[in-house]
The first five atom37 places (N, CA, C, CB, O) and aatype in JSON, in Angstrom:
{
  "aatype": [20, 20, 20, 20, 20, 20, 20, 20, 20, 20, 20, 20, 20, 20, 20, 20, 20, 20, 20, 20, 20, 20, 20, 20, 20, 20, 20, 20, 20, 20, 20, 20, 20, 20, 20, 20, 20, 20, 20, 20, 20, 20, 20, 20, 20, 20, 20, 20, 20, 20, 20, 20, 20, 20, 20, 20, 20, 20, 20, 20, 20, 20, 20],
  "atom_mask": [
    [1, 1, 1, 1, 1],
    [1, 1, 1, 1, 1],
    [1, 1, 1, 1, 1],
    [1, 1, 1, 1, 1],
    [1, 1, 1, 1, 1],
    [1, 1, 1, 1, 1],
    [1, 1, 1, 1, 1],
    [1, 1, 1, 1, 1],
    [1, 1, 1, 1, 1],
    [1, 1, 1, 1, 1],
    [1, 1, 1, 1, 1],
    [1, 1, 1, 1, 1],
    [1, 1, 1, 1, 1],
    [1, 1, 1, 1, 1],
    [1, 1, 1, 1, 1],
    [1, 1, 1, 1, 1],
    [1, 1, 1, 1, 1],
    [1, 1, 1, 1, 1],
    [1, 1, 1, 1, 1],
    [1, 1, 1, 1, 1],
    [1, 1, 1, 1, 1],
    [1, 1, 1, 1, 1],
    [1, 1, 1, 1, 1],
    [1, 1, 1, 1, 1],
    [1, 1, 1, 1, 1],
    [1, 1, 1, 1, 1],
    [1, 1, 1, 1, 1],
    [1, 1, 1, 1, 1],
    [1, 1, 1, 1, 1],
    [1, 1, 1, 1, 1],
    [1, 1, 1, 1, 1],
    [1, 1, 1, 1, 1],
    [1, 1, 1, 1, 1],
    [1, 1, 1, 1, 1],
    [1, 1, 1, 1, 1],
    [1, 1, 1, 1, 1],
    [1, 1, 1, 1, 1],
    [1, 1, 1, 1, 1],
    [1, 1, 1, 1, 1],
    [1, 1, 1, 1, 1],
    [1, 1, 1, 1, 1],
    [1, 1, 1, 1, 1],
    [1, 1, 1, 1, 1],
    [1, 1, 1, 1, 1],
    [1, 1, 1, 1, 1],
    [1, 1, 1, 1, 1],
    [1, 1, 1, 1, 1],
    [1, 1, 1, 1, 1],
    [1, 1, 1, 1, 1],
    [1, 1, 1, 1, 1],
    [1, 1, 1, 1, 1],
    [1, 1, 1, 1, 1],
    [1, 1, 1, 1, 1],
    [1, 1, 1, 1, 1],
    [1, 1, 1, 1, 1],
    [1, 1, 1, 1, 1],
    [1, 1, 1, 1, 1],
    [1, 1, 1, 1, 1],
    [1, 1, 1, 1, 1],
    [1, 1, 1, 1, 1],
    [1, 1, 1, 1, 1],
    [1, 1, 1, 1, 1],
    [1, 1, 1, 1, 1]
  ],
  "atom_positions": [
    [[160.45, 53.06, 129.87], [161.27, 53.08, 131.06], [162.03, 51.75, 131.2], [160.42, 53.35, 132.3], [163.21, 51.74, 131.56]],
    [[161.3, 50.58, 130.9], [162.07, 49.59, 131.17], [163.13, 49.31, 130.11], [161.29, 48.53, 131.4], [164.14, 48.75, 130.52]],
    [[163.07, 49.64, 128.72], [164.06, 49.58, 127.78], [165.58, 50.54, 128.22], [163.3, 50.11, 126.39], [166.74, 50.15, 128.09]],
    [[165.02, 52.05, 128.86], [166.16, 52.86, 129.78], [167.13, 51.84, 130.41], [165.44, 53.77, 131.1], [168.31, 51.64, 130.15]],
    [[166.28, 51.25, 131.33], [166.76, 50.17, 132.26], [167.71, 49.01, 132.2], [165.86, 49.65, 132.54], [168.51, 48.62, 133.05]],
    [[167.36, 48.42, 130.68], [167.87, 47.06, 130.32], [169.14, 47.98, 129.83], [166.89, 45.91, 129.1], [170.27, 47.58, 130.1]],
    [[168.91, 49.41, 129.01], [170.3, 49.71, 128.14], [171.43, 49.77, 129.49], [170.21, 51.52, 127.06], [172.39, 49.02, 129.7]],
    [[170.96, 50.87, 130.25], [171.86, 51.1, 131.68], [172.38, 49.84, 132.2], [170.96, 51.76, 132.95], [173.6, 49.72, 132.27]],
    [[171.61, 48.85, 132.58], [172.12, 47.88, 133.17], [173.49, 47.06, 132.19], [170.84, 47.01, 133.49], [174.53, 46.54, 132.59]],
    [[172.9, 47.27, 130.75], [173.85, 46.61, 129.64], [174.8, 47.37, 129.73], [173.42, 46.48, 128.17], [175.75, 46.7, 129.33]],
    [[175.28, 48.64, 130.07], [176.0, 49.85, 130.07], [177.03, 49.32, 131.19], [175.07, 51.29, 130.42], [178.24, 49.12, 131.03]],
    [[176.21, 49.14, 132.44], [177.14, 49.21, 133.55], [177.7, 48.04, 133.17], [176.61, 49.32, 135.04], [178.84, 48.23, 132.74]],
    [[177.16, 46.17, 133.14], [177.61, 45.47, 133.01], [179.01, 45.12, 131.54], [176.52, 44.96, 133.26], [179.71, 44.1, 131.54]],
    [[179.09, 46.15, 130.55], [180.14, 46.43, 129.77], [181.29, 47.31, 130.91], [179.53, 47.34, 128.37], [182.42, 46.88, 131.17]],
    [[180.93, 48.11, 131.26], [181.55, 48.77, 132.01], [182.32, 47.9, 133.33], [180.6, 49.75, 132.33], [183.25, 48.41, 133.96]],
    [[181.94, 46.92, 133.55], [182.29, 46.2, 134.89], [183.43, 45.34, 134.06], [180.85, 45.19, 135.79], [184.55, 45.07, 134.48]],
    [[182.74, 44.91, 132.5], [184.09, 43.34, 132.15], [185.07, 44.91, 132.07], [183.94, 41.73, 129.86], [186.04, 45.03, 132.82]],
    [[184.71, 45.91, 131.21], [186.07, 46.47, 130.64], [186.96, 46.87, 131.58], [185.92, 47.62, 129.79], [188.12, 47.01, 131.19]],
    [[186.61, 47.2, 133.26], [187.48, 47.38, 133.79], [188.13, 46.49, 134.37], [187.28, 48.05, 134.3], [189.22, 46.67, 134.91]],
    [[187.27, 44.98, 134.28], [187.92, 44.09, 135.12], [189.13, 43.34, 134.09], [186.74, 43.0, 135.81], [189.91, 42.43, 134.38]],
    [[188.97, 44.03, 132.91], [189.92, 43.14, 131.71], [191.06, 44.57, 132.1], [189.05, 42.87, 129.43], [192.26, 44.33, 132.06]],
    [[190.7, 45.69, 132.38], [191.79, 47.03, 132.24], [192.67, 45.95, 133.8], [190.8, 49.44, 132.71], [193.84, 45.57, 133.86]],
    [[191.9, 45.81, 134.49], [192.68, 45.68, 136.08], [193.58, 44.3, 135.84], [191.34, 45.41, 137.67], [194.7, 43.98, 136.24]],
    [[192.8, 43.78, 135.19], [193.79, 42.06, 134.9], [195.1, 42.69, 133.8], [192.44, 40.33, 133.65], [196.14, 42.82, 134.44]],
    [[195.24, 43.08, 132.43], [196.32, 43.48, 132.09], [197.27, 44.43, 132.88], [196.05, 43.88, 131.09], [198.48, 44.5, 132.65]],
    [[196.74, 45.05, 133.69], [197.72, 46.32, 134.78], [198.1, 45.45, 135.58], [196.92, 47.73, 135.74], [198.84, 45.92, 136.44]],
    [[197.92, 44.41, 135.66], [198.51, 43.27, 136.92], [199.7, 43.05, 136.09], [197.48, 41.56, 137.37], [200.89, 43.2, 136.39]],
    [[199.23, 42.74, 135.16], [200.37, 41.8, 134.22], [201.59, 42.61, 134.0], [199.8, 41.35, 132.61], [202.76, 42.47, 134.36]],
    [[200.79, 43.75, 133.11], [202.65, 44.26, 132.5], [202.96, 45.54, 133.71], [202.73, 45.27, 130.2], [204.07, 46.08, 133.72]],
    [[201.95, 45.92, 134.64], [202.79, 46.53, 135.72], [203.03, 46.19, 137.31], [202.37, 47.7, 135.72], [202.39, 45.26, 137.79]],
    [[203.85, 46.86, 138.03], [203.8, 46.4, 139.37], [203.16, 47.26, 140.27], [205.03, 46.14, 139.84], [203.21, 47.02, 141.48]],
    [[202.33, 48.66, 139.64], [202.09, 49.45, 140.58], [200.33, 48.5, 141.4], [202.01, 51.26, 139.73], [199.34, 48.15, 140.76]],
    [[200.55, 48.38, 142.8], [200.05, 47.7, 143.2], [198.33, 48.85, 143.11], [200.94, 47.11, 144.49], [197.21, 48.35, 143.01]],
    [[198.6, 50.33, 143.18], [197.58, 51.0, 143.65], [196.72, 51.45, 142.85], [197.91, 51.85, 144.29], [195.55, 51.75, 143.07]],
    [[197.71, 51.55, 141.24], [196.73, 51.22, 139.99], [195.55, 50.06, 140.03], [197.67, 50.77, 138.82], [194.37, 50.37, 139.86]],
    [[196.0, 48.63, 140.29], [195.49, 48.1, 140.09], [194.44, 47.97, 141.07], [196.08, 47.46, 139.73], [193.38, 47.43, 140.77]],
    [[194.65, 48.41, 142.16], [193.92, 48.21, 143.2], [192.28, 49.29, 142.84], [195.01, 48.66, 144.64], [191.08, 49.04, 142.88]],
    [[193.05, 50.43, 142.54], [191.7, 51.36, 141.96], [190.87, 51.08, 141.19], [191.9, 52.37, 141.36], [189.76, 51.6, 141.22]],
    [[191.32, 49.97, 140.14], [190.77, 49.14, 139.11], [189.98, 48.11, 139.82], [191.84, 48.53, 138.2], [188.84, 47.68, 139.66]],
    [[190.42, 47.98, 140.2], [189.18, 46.67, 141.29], [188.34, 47.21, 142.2], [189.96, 45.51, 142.43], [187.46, 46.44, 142.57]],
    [[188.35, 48.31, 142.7], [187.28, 48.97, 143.21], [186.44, 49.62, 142.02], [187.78, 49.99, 144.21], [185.24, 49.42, 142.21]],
    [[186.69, 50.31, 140.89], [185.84, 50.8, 140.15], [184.79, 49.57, 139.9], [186.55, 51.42, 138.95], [183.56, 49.66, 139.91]],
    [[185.52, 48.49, 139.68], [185.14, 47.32, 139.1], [183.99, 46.67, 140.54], [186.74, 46.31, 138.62], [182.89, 46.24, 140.21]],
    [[184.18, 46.67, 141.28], [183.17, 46.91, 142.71], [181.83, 47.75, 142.31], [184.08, 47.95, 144.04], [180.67, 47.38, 142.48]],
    [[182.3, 49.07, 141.71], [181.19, 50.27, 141.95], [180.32, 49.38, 140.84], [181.67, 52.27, 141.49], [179.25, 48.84, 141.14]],
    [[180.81, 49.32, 139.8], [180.21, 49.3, 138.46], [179.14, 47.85, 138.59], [181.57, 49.19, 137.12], [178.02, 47.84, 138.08]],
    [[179.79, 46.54, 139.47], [178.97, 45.79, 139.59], [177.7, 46.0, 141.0], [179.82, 44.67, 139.55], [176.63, 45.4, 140.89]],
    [[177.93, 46.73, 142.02], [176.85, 47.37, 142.42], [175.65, 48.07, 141.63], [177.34, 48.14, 143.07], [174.46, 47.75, 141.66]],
    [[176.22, 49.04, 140.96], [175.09, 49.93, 140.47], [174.45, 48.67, 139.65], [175.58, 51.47, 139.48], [173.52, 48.15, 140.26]],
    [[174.65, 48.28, 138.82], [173.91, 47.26, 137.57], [172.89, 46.32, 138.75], [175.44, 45.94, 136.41], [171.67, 46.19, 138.71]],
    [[173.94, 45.69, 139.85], [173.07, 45.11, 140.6], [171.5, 46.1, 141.29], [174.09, 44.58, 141.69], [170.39, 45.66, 141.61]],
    [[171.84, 46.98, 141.31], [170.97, 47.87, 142.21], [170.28, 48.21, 140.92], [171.68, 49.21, 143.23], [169.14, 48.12, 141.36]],
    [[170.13, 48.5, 139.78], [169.39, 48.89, 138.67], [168.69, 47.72, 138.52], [170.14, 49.36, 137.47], [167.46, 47.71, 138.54]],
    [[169.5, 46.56, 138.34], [168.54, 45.22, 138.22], [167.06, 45.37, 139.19], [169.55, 43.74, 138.86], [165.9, 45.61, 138.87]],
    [[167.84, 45.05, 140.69], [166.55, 45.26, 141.41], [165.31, 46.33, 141.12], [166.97, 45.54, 142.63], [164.15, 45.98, 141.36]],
    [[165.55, 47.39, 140.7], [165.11, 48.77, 140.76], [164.31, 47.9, 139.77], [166.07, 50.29, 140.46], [163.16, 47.55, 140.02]],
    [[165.02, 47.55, 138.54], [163.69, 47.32, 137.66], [162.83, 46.0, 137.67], [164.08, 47.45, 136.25], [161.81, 45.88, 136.99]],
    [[163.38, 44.93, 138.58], [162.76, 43.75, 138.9], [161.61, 44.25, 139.39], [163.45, 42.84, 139.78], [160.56, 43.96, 138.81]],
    [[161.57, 45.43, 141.0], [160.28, 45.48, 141.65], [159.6, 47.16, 140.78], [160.57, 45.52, 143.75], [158.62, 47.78, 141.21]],
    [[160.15, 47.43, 139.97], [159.13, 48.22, 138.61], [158.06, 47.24, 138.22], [160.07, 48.58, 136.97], [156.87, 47.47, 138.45]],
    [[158.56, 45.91, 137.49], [158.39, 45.36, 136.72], [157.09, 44.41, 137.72], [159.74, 44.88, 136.07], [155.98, 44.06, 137.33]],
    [[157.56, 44.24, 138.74], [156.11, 43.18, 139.59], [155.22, 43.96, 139.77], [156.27, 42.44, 141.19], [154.11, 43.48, 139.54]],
    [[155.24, 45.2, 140.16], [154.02, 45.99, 140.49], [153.35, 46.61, 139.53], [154.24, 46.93, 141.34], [152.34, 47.27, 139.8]]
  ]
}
């Protein structure tokens, strides 16, 4: 279970740079403000969940 844990968390935290590198080039070569804006909220979700998996498996892991 805890190996599940570390992959997911490694999952989300890939998932968080790649969108935050997708949202930084959509700044650059476009102007649509709402693209990018969606990109920075995904980029929100993705660093929640990892955070919330972290915990999940921090208090697995003490008890």
């Amino acid at each position: 279970m805890r190996t599940f844990f570390t992959i997911l968390i490694g999952l989300m935290m890939l998932g968080t740079l790649g969108v935050l590198v997708a949202g930084m080039i959509g700044m650059v070569r476009t102007s649509d403000p709402r693209r990018s804006n969606k990109l920075m909220q995904y980029r929100v979700i993705f660093q929640a969940a990892a955070l919330a998996l972290l915990a999940i498996m921090m208090m697995m892991l003490r008890g």
